[in-house]
C-alpha positions as CSV (number, residue, x, y, z in Angstrom):
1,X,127.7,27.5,1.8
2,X,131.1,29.4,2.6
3,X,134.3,28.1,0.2
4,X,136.3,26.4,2.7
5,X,133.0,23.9,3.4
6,X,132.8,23.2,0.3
7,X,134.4,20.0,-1.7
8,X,137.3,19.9,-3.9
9,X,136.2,17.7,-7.1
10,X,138.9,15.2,-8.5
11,X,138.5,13.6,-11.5
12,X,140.4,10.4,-13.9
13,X,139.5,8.2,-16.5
14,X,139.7,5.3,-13.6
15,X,141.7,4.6,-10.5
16,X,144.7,6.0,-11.3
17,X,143.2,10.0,-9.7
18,X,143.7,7.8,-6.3
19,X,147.7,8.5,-6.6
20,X,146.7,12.2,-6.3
21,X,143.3,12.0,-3.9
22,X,145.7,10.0,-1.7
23,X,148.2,12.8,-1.5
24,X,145.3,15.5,-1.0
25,X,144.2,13.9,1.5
26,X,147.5,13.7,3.6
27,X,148.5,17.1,3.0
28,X,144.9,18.0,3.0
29,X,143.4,15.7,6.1
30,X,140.7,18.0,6.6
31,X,139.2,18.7,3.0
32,X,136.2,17.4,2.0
33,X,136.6,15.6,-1.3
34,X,134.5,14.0,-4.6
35,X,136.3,11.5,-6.6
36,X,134.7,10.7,-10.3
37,X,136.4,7.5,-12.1
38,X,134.9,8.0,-15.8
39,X,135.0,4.1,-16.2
40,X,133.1,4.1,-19.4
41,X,135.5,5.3,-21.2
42,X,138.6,4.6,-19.5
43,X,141.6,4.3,-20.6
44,X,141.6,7.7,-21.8
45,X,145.2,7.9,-22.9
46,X,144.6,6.4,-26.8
47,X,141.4,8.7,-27.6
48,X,141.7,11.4,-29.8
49,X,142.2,14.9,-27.3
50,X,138.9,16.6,-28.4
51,X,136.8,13.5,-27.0
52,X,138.7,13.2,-23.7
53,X,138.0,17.4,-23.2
54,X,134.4,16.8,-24.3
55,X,134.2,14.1,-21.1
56,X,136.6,16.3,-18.8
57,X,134.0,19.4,-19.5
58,X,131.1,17.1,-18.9
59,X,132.6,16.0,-15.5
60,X,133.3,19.3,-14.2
61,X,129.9,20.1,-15.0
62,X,128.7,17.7,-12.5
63,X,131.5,18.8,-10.2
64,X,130.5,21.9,-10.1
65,X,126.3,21.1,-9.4
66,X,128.3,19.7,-6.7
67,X,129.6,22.7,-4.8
68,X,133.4,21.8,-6.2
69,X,134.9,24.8,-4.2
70,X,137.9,23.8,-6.5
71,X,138.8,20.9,-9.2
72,X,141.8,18.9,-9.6
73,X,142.1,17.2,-12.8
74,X,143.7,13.6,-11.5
75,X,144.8,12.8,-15.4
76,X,147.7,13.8,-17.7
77,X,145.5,12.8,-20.5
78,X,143.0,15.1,-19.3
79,X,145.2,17.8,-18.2
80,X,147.2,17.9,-22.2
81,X,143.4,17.7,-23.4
82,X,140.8,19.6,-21.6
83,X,142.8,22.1,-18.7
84,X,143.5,25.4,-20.6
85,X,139.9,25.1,-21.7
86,X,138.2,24.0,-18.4
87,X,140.0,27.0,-16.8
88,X,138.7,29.3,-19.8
89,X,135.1,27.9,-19.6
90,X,134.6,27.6,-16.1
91,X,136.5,30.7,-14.7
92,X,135.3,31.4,-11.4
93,X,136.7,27.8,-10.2
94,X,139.7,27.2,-9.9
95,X,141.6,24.0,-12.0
96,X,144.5,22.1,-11.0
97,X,145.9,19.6,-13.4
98,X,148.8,17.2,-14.2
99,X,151.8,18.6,-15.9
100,X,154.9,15.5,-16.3
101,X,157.3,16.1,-13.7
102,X,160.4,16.6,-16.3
103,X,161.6,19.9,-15.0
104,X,162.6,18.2,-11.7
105,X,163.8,15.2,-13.9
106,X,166.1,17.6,-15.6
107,X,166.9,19.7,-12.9
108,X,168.5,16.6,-10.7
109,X,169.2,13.9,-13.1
110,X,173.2,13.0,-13.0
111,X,173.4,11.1,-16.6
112,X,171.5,13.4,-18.5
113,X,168.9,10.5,-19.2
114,X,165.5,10.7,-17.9
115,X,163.1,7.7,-18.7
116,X,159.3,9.2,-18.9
117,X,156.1,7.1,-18.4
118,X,153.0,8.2,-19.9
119,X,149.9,7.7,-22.4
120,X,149.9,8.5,-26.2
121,X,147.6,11.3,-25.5
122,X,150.2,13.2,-23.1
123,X,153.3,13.0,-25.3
124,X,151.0,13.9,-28.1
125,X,149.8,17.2,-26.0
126,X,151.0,20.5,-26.3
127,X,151.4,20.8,-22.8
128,X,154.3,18.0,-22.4
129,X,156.0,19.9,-25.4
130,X,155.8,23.0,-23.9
131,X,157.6,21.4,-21.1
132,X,160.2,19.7,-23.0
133,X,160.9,22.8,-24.7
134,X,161.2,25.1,-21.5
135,X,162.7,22.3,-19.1
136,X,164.4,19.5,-21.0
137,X,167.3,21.1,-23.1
138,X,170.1,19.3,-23.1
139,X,168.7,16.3,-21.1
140,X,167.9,13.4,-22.6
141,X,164.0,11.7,-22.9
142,X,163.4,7.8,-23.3
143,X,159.6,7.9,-23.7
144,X,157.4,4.6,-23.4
145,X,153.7,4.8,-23.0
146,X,153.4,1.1,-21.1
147,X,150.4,0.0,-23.3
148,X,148.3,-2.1,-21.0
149,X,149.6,-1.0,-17.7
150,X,146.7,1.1,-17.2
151,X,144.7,-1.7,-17.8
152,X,146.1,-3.8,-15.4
153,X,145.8,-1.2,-12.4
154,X,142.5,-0.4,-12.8
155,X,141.9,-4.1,-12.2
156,X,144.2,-3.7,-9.1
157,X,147.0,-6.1,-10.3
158,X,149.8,-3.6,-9.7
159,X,152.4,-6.3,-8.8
160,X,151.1,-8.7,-11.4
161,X,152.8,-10.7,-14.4
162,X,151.8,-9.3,-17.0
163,X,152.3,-5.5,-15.1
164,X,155.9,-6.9,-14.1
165,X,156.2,-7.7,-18.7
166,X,155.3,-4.4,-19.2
167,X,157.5,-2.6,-16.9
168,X,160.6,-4.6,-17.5
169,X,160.0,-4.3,-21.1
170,X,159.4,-0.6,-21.0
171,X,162.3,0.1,-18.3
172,X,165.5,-2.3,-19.2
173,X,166.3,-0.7,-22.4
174,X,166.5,2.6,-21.0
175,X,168.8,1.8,-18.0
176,X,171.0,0.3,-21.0
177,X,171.2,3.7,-21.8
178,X,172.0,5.5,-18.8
179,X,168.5,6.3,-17.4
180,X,168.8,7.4,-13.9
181,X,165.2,9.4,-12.9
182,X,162.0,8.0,-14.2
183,X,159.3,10.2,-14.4
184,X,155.7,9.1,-13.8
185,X,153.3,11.1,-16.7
186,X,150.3,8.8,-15.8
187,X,148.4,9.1,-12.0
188,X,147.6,5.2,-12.7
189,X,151.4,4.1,-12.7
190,X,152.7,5.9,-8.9
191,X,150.7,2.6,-7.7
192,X,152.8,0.3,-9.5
193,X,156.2,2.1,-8.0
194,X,156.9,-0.6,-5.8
195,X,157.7,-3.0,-8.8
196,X,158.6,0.0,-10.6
197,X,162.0,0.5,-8.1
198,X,162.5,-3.3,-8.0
199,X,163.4,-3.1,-11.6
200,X,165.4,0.0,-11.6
201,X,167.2,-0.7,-8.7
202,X,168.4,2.0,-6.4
203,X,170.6,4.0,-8.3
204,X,167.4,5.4,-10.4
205,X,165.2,8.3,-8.9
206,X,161.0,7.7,-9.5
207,X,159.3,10.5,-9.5
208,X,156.0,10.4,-8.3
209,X,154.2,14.5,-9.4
210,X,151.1,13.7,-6.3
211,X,152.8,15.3,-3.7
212,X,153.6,18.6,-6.4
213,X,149.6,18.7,-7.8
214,X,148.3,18.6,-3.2
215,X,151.3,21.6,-2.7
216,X,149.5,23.6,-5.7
217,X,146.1,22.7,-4.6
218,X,146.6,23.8,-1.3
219,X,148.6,27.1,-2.4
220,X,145.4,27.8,-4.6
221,X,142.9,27.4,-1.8
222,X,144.6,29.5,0.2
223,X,145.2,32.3,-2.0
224,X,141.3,32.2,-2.2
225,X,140.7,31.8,1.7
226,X,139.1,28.7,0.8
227,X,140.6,26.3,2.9
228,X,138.6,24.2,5.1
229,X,139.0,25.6,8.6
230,X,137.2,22.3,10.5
231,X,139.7,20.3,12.8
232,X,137.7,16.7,12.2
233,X,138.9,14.4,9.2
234,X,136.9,15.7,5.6
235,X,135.0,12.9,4.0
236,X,135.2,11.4,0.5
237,X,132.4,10.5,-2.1
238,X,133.8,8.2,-4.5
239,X,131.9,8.1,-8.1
240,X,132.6,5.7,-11.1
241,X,130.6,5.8,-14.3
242,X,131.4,2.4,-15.0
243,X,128.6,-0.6,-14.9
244,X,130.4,-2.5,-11.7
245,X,130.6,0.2,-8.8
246,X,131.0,-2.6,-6.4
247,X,134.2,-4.0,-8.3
248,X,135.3,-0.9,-8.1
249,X,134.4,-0.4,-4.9
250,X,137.2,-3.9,-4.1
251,X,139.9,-2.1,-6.4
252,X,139.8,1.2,-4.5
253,X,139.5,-0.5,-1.1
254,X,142.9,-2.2,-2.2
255,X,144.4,0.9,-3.8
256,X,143.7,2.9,-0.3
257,X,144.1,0.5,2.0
258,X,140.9,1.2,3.5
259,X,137.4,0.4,2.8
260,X,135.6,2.3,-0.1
261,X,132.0,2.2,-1.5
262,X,131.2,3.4,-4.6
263,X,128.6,4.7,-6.3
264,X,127.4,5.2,-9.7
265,X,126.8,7.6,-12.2
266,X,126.1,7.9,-16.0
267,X,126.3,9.1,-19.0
268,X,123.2,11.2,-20.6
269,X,125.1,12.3,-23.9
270,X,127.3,14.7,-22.4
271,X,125.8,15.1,-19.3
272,X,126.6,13.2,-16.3
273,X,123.8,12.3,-13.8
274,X,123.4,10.5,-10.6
275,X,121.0,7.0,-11.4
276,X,118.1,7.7,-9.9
């Protein structure tokens, strides 16, 4: 099969990879795509790095008995765990991961005071401090990690209460400080911008990295002469390893605003298989 028929694999701990499938997909309309939710072990954001690349290694695996022409790693947590190595290990495909949008933060913020979203895993990454360290001097970084928000999304209560507590409680003290660009370091939370700009108000940027990670994607296919050259709309194969595809299945659907099915896959030690 030539490249550009091929699939481009996309990959999260849950839902939150649909923030970034949904921008492939407009800037890519005519891409054939695979979407894997690892919802066995999501959230990935509070496990220690090395088990989160053993599960990202053990997805592209799959990805990749799949025809993944390319992969794009739909996770911070992932991307600060598993990318340099996925890139090393598997170095005929190409990778495509999450990087927090802070150069752009500190490239247009007016106060000096960017407010950044994102897991314990991603702040704890070398890649968010190589960032910081080559993007963020002299601006100022209010970091919260949201604890439960993820939680709340994937069960597709992005406007919710208790996603409303978290936000406001993660958000108000930093606007006391002079915040004026949030940064979203978590694919889960560009789904929860609505309520997300209802608190800041609109004096304060949000910064949403999807439309970045479909530009790079697209950039890399090309570069390879693999992009899809069809002129009908590419198809998409969602996946969850989780025990309740047809939940999922109702979440997505919401998330998308269209009607998903979802099927299931599991977990054979490190391997991932399709149930038979």
């Amino acid at each position: 099969m030539k490249a550009e028929g091929r699939p481009i694999g996309v990959f999260d701990s849950g839902v939150g990879g649909l923030s970034v499938l949904r921008a492939l997909r407009s800037r890519l309309p005519h891409e054939h795509f695979i979407y894997v939710a690892d919802q066995a072990h999501v959230p990935y954001g509070a496990r220690p790095l090395e088990e989160v690349r053993a599960f990202a290694v053990g997805i592209a695996r799959y990805l990749l008995t799949q025809r993944a022409k390319a992969v794009v790693v739909a996770c911070n947590t992932a991307s600060a765990a598993a990318l340099q190595h996925l890139r090393a290990m598997f170095a005929d495909t190409p990778f495509v991961g999450m990087e927090p949008a802070v150069k752009p933060a500190a490239e247009t913020t007016r106060s000096g005071v960017v407010g950044v979203l994102a897991t314990p895993a991603t702040f704890q990454g070398a890649l968010y401090a190589s960032v910081v360290e080559r993007f963020a001097r002299g601006t100022r970084l209010l970091e919260c990690t949201c604890e439960g928000l993820v939680q709340e999304i994937e069960a597709g209560r992005t406007t919710g209460l208790r996603a409303r507590a978290i936000l406001t409680a993660a958000l108000r003290p930093m606007l006391a400080k002079g915040m004026d660009t949030v940064v979203l370091g978590c694919t889960h939370y560009p789904f929860a911008i609505p309520l997300i700009e209802e608190i800041v108000g609109e004096g304060v940027r949000v910064i949403d990295p999807a439309p970045a990670i479909a530009r790079q994607t697209e950039r890399v296919l090309a570069a390879r002469d693999a992009l899809c050259q069809e002129d009908t709309p590419g198809k998409v194969a969602f996946y969850t390893t989780g025990e309740h595809p047809e939940r999922t299945s109702g979440v997505m659907s919401r998330l998308l605003g269209e009607k998903v099915t979802v099927h299931r896959l599991h977990w054979e030690g490190k391997t991932l298989r399709p149930l038979p």
